[in-house]
FIKOLZA-1660 file (N, C-alpha, C; in steps of 0.1 Angstrom, whole numbers, plus 5000, padded with zeros to 4 digits):
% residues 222
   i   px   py   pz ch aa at
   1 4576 4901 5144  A  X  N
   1 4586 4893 5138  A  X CA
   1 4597 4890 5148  A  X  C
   2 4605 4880 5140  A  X  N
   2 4613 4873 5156  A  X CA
   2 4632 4887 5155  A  X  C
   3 4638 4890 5161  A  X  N
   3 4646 4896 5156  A  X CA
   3 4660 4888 5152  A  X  C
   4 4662 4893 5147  A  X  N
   4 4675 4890 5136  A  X CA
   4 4687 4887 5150  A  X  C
   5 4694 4875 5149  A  X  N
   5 4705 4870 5155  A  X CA
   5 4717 4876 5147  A  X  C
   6 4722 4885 5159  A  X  N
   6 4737 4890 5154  A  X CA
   6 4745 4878 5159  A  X  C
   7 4756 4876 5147  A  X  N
   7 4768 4870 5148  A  X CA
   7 4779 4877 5158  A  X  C
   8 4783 4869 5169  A  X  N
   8 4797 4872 5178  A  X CA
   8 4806 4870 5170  A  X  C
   9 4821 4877 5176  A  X  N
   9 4830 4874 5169  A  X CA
   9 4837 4863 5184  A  X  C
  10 4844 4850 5178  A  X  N
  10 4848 4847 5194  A  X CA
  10 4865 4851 5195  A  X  C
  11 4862 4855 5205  A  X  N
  11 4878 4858 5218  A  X CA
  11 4887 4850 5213  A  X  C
  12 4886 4839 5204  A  X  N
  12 4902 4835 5200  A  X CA
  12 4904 4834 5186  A  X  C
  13 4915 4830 5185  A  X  N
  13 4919 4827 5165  A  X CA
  13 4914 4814 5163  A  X  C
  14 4912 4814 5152  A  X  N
  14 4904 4800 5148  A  X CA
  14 4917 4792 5142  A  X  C
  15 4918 4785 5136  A  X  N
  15 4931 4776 5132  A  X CA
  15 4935 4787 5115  A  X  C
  16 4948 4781 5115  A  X  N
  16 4950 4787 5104  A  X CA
  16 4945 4781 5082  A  X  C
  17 4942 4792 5078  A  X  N
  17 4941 4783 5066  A  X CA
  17 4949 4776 5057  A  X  C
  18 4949 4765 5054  A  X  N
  18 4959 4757 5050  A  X CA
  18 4968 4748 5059  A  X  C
  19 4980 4747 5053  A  X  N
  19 4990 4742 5064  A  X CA
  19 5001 4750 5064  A  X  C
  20 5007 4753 5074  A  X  N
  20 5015 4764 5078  A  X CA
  20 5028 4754 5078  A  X  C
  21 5039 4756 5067  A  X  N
  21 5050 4748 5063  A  X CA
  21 5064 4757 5062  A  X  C
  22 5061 4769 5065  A  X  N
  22 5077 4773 5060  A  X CA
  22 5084 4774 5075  A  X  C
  23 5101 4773 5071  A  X  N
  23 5107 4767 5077  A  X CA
  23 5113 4778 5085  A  X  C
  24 5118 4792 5081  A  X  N
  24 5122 4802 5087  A  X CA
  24 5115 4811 5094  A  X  C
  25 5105 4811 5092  A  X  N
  25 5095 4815 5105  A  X CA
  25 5085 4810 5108  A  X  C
  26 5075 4817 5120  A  X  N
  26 5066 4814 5117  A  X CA
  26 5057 4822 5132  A  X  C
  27 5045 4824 5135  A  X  N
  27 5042 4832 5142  A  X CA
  27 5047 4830 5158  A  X  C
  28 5051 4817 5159  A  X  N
  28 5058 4816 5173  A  X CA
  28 5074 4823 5174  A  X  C
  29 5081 4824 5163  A  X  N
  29 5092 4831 5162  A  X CA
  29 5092 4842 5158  A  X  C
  30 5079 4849 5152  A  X  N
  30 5080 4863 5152  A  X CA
  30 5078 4865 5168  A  X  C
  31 5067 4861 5174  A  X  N
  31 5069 4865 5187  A  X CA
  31 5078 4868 5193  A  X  C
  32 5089 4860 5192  A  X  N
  32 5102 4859 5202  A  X CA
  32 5111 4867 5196  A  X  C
  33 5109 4871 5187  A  X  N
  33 5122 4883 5181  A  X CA
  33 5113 4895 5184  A  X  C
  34 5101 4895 5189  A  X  N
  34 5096 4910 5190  A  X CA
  34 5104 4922 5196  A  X  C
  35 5111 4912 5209  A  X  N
  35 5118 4926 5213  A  X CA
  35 5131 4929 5210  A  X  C
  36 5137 4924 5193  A  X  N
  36 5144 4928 5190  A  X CA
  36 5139 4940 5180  A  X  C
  37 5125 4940 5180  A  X  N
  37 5123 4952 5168  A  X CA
  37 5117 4966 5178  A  X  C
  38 5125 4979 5171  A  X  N
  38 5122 4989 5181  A  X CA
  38 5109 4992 5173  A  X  C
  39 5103 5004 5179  A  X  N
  39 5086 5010 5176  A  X CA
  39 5090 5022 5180  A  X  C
  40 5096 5029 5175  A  X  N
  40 5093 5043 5182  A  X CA
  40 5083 5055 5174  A  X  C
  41 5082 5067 5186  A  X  N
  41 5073 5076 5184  A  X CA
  41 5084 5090 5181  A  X  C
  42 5084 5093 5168  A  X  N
  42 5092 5102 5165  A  X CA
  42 5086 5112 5150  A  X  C
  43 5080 5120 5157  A  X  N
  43 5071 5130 5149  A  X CA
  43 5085 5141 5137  A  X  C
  44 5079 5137 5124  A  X  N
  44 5078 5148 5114  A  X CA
  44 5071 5151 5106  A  X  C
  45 5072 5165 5104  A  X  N
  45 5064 5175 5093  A  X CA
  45 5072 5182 5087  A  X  C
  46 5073 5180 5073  A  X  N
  46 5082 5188 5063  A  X CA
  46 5075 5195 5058  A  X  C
  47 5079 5204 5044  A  X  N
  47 5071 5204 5034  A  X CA
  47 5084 5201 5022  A  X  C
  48 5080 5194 5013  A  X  N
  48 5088 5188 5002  A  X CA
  48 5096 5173 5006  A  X  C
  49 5097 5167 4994  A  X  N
  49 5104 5153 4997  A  X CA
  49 5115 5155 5004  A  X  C
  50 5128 5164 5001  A  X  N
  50 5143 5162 5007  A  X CA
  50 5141 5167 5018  A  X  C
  51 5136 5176 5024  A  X  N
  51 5131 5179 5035  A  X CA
  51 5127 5165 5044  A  X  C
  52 5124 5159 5041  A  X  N
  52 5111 5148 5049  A  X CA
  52 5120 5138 5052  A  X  C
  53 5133 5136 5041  A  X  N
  53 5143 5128 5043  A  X CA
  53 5151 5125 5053  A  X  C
  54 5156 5139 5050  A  X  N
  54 5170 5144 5058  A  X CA
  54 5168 5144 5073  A  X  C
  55 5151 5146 5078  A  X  N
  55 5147 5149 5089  A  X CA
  55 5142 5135 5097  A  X  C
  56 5140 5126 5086  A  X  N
  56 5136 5112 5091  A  X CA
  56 5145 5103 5095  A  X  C
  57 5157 5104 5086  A  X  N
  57 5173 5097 5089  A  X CA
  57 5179 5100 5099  A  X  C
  58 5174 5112 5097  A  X  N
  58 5182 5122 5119  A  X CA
  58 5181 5111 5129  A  X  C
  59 5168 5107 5125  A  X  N
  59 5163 5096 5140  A  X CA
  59 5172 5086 5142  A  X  C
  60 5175 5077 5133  A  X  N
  60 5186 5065 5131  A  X CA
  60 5199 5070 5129  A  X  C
  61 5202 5080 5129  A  X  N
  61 5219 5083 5125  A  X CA
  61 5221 5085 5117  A  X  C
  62 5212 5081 5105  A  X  N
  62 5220 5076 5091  A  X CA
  62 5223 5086 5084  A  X  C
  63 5232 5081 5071  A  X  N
  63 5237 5089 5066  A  X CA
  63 5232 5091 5050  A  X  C
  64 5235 5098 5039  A  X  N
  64 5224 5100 5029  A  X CA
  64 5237 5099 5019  A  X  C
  65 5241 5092 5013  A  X  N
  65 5250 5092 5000  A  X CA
  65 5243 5094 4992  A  X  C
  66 5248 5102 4979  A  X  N
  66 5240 5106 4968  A  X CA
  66 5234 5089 4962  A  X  C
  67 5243 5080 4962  A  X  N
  67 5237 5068 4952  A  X CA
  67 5229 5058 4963  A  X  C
  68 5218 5057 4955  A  X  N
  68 5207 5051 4967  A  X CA
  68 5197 5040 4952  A  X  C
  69 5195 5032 4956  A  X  N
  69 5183 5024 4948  A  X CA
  69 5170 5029 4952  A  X  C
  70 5160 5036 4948  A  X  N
  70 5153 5041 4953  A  X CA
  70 5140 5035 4938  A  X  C
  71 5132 5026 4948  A  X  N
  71 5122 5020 4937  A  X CA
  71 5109 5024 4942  A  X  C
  72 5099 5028 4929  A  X  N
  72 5088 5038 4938  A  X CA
  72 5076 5029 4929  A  X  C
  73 5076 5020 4935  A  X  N
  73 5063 5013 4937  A  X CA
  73 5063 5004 4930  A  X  C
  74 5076 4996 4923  A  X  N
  74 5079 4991 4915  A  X CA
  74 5074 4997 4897  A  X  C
  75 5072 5007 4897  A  X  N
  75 5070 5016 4883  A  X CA
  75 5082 5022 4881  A  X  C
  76 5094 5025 4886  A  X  N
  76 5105 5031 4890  A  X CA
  76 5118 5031 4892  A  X  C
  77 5129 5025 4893  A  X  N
  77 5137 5024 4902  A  X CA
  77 5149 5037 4891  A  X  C
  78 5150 5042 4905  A  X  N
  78 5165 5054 4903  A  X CA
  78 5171 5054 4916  A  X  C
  79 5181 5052 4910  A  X  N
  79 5200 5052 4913  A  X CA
  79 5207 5064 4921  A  X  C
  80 5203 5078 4922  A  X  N
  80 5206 5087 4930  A  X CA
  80 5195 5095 4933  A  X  C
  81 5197 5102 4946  A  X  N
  81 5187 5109 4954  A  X CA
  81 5187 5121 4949  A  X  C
  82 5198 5126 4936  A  X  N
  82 5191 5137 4929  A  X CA
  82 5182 5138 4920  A  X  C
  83 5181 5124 4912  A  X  N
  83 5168 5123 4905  A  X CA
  83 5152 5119 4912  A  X  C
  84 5155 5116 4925  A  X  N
  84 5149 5113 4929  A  X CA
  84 5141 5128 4934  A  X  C
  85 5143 5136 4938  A  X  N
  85 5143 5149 4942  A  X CA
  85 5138 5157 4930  A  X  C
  86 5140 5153 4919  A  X  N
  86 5140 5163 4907  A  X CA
  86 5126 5152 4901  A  X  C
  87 5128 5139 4900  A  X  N
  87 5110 5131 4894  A  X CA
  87 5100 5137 4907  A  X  C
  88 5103 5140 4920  A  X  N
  88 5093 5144 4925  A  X CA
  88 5083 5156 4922  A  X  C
  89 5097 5169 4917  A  X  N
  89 5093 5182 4918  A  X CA
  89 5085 5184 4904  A  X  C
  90 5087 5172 4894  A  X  N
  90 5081 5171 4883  A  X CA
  90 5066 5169 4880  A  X  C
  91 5071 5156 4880  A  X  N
  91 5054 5147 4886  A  X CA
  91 5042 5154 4894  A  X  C
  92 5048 5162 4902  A  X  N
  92 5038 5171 4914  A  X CA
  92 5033 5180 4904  A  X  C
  93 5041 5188 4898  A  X  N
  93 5033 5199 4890  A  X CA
  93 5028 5191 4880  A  X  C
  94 5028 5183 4872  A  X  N
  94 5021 5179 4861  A  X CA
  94 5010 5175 4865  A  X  C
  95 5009 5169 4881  A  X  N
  95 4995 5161 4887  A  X CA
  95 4988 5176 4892  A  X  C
  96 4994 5186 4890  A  X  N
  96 4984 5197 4896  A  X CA
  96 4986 5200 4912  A  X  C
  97 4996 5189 4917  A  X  N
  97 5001 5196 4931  A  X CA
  97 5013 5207 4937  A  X  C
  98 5007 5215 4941  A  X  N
  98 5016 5231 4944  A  X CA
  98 5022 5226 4952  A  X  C
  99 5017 5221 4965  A  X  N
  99 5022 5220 4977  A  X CA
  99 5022 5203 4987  A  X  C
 100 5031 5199 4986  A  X  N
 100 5031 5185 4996  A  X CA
 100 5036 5185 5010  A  X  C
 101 5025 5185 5014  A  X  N
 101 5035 5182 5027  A  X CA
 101 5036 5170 5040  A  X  C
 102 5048 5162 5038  A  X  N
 102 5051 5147 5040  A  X CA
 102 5051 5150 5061  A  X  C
 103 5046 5142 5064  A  X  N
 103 5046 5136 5078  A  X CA
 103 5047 5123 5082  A  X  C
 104 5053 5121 5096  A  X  N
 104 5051 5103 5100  A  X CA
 104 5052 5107 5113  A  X  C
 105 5044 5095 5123  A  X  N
 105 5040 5096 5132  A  X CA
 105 5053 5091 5143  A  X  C
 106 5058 5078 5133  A  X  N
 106 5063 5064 5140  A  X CA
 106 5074 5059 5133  A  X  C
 107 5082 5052 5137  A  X  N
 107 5088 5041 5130  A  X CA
 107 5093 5026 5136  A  X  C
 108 5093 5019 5127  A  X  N
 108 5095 5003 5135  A  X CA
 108 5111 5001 5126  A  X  C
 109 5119 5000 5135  A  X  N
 109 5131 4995 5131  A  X CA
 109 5138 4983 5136  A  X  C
 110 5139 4973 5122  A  X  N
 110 5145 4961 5129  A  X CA
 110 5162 4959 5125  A  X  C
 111 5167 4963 5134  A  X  N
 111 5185 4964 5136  A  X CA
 111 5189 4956 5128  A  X  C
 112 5185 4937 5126  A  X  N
 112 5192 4927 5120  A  X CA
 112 5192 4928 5110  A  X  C
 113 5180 4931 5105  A  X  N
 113 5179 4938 5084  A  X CA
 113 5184 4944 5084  A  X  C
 114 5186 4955 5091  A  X  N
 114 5196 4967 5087  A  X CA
 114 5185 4976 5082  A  X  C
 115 5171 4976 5086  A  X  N
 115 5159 4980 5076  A  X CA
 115 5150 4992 5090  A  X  C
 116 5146 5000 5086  A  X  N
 116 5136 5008 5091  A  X CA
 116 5121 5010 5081  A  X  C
 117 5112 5008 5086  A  X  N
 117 5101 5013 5079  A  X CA
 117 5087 5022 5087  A  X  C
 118 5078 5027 5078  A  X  N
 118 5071 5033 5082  A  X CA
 118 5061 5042 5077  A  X  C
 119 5047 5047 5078  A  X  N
 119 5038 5053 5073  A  X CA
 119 5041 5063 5068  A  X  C
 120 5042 5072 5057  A  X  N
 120 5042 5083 5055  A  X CA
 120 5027 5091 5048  A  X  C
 121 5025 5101 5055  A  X  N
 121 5012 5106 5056  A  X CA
 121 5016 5120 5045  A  X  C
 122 5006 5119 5039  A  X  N
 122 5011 5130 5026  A  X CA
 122 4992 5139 5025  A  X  C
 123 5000 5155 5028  A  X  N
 123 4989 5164 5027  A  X CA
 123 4995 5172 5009  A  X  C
 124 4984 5172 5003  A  X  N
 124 4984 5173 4990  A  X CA
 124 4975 5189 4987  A  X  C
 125 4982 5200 4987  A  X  N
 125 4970 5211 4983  A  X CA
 125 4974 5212 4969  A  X  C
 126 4966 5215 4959  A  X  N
 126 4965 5217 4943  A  X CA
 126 4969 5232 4936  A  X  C
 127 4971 5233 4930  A  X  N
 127 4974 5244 4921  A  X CA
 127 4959 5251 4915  A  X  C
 128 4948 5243 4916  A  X  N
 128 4937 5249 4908  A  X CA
 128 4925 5247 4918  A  X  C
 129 4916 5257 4918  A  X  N
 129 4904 5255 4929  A  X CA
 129 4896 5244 4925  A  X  C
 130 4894 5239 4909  A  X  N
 130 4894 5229 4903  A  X CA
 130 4897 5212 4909  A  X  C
 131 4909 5212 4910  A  X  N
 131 4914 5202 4917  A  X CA
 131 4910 5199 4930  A  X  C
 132 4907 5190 4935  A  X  N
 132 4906 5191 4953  A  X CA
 132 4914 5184 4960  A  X  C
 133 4921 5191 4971  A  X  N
 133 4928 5191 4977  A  X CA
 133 4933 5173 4987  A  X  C
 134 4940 5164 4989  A  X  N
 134 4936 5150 4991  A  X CA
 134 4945 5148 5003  A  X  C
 135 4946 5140 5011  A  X  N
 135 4956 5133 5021  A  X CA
 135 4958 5121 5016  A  X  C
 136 4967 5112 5015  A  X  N
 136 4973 5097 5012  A  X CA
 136 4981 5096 5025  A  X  C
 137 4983 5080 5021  A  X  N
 137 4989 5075 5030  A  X CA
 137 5003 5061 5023  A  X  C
 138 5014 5061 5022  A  X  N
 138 5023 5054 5019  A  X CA
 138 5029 5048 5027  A  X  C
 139 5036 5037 5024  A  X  N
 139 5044 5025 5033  A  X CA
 139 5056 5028 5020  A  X  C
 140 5069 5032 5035  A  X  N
 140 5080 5033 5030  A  X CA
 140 5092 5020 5035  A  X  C
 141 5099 5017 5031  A  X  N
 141 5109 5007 5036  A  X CA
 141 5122 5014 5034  A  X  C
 142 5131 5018 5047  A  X  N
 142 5144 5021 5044  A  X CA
 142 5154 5009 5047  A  X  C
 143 5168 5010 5039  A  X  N
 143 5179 4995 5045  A  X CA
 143 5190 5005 5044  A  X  C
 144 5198 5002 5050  A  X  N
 144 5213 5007 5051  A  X CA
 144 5221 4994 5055  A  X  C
 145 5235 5000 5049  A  X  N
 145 5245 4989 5054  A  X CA
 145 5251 4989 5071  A  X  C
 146 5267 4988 5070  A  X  N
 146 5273 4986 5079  A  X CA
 146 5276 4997 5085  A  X  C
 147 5279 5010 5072  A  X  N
 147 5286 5023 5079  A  X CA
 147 5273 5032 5082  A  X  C
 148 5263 5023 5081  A  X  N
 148 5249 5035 5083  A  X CA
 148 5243 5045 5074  A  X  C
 149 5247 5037 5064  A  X  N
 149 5244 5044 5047  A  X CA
 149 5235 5041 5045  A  X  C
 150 5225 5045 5041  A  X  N
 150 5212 5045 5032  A  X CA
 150 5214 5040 5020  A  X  C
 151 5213 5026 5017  A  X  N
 151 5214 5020 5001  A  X CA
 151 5205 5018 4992  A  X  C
 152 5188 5018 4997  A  X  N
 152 5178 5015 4990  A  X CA
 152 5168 5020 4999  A  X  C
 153 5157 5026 4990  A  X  N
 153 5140 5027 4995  A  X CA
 153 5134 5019 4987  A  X  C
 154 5121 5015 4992  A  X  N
 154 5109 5005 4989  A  X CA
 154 5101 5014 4989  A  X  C
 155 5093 5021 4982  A  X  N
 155 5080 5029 4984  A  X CA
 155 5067 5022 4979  A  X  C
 156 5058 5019 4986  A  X  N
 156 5048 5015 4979  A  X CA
 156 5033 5019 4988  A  X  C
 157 5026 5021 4973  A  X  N
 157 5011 5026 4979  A  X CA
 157 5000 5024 4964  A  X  C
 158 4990 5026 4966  A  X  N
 158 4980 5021 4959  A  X CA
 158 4983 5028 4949  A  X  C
 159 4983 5027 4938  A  X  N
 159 4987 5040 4930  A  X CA
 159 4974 5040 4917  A  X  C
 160 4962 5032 4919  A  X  N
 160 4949 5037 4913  A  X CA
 160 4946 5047 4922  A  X  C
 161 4948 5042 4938  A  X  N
 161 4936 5055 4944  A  X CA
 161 4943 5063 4945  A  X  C
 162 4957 5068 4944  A  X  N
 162 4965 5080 4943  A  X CA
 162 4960 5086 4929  A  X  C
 163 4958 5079 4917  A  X  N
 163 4955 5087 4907  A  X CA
 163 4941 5092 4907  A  X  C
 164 4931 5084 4909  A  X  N
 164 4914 5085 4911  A  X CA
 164 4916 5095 4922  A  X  C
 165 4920 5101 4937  A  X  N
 165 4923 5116 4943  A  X CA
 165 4929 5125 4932  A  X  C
 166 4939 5123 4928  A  X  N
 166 4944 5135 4920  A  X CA
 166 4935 5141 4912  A  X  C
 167 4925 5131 4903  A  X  N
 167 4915 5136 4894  A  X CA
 167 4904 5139 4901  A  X  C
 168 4900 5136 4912  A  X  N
 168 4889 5141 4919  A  X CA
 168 4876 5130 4921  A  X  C
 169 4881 5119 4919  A  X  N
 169 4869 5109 4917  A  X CA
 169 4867 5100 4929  A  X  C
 170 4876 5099 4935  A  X  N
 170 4878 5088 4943  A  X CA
 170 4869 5086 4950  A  X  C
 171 4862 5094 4958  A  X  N
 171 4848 5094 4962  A  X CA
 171 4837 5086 4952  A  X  C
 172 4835 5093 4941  A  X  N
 172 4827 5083 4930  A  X CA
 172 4830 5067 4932  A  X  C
 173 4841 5068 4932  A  X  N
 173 4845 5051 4928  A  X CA
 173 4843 5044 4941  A  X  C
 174 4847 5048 4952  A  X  N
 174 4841 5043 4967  A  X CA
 174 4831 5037 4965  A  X  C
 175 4817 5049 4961  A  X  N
 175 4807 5042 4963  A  X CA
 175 4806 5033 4955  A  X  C
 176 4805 5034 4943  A  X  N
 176 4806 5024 4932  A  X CA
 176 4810 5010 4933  A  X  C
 177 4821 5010 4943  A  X  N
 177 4832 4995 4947  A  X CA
 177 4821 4993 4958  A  X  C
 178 4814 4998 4969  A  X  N
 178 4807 4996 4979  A  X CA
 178 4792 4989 4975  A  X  C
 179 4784 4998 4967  A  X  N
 179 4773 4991 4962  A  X CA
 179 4769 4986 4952  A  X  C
 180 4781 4985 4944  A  X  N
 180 4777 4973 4933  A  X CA
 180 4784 4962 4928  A  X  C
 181 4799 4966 4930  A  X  N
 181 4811 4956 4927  A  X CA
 181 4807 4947 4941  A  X  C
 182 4811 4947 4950  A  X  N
 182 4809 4943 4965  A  X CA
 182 4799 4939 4968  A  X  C
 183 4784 4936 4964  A  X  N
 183 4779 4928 4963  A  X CA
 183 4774 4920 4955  A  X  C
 184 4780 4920 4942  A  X  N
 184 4783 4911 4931  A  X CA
 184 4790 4900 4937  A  X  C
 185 4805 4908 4940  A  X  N
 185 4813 4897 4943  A  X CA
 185 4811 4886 4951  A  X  C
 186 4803 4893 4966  A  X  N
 186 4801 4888 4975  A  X CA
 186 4791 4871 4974  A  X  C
 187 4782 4876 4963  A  X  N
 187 4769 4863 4958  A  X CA
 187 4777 4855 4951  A  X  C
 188 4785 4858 4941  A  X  N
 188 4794 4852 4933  A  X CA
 188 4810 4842 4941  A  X  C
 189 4809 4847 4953  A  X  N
 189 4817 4841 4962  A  X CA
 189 4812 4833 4969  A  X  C
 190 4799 4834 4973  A  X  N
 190 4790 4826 4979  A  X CA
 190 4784 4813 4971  A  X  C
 191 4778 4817 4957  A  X  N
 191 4779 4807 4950  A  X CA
 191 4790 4798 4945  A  X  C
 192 4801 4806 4946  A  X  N
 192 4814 4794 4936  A  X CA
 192 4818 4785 4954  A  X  C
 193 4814 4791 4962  A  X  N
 193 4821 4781 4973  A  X CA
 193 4807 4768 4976  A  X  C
 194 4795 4772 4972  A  X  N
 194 4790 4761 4973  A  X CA
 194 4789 4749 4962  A  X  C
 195 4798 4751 4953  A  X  N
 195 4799 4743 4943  A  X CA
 195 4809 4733 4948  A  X  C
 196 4815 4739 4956  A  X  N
 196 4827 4724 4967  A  X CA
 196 4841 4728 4955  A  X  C
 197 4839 4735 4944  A  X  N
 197 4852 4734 4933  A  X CA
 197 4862 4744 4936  A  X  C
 198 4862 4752 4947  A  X  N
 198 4870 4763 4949  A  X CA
 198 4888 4759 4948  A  X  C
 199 4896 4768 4935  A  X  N
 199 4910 4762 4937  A  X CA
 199 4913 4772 4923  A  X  C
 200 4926 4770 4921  A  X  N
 200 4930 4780 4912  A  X CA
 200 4925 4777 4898  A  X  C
 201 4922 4765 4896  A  X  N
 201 4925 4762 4884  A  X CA
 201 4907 4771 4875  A  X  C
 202 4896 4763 4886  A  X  N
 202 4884 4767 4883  A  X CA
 202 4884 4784 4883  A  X  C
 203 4896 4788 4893  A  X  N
 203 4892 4802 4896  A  X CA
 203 4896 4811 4882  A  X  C
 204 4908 4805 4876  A  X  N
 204 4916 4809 4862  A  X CA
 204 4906 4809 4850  A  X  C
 205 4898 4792 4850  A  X  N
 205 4889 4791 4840  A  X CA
 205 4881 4800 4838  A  X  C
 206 4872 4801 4847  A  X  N
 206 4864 4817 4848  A  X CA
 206 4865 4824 4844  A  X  C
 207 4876 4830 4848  A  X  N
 207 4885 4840 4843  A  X CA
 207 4884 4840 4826  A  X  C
 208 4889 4834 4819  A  X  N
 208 4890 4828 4809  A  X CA
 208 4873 4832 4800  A  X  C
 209 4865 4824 4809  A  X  N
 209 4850 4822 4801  A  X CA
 209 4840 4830 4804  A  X  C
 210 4840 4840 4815  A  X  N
 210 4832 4852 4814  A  X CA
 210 4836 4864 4805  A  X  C
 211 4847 4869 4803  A  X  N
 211 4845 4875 4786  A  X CA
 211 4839 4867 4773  A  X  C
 212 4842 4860 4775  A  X  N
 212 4837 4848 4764  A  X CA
 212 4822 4846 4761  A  X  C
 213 4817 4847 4772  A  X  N
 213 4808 4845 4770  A  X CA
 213 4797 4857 4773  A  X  C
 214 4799 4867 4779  A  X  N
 214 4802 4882 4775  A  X CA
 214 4798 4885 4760  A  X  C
 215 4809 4884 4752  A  X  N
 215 4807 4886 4738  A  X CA
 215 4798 4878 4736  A  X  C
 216 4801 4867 4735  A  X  N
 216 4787 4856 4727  A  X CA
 216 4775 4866 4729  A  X  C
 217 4770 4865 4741  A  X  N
 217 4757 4866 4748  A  X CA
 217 4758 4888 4738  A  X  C
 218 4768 4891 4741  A  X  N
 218 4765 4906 4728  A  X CA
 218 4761 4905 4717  A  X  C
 219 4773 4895 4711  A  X  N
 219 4769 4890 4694  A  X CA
 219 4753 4886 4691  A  X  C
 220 4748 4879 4703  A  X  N
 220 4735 4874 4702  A  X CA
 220 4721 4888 4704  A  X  C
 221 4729 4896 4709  A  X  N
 221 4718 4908 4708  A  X CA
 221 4715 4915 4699  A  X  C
 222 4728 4916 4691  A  X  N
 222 4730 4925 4680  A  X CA
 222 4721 4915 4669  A  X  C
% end
């Protein structure tokens, strides 16, 4: 048999999709502000959230006022860093976690926002031999003002696959999303683009007429 032609990837970007129209940036001016954003390598390991805090602000100077906007993944938003400290210690034991312990490798701070952000790497051991033990990974956003105050966090991270680790499945569902959602989609992607109709409105319809027709096609079994 003849063998199968692997696809190269080529050495350059291909054009962009769409048309690229906004007015305040754009990848030629991210370029050019690069070297106003720092990247540094600044290692910590806590154990507990206020710990992880106090030790990550060290790096920038900043300072920790009790009143902070602190929005945790947009399911959230609280007003001081004592509630914030006290929904952690909560939540942890109800999810079955004894012990957290928060790390980051790095951080990218851009001075003009007034903003620092950065990975937070979270080791998770459980309370029950039941439970198994998980690692995550979060994207945090810090901002401060003028006096170097800490006014708001941004936390966000997937918070299905945070819950599917906690209960132990997430592995299950991996494979599940790998060999059967994923190549559903993939034929179903393949077909709707050679129909030439690809655009929101068909993509909504759909939406709309596969339950629909879902039930029909049940009603007709029963």
């Amino acid at each position: 048999g003849f063998a199968k032609e692997g696809k190269q990837l080529q050495p350059y970007a291909k054009s962009p999709v769409g048309d690229f129209s906004a007015k305040t940036t754009s990848p030629k001016i991210i370029i050019q502000n690069h070297d106003k954003i720092d990247a540094c390598k600044y290692l910590v390991a806590q154990v507990g959230l206020e710990n992880f805090i106090r030790s990550i602000v060290a790096a920038l100077d900043l300072k920790l006022p009790n009143a902070v906007r602190f929005n945790m993944n947009g399911q959230g938003v609280m007003q001081a860093w004592e509630d914030v400290y006290m929904a952690e210690k909560v939540y942890t034991q109800c999810l079955g976690i004894s012990k957290r312990i928060y790390q980051t490798h790095a951080y990218t701070h851009e001075p003009e926002k007034k903003m620092a952000y950065f990975v937070l790497e979270e080791h998770n051991e459980r309370s029950s031999w039941i439970l198994p033990g998980f690692d995550f990974y979060v994207l945090v956003f810090c901002y401060y003002n003028e006096k170097k105050e800490v006014t708001a966090v941004d936390v966000q991270y997937d918070q299905m696959s945070f819950f599917l680790h906690c209960i132990g499945v997430s592995q299950a569902h991996a494979w599940f999303v790998e060999h059967v959602i994923t190549p559903v989609a993939i034929t179903w992607a393949k077909a709707f683009r050679l129909t030439g109709l690809v655009n929101p409105f068909t993509f909504m319809l759909q939406l709309v007429l596969f339950p629909v027709l879902v039930m029909y096609c049940w009603r007709a079994m029963l």
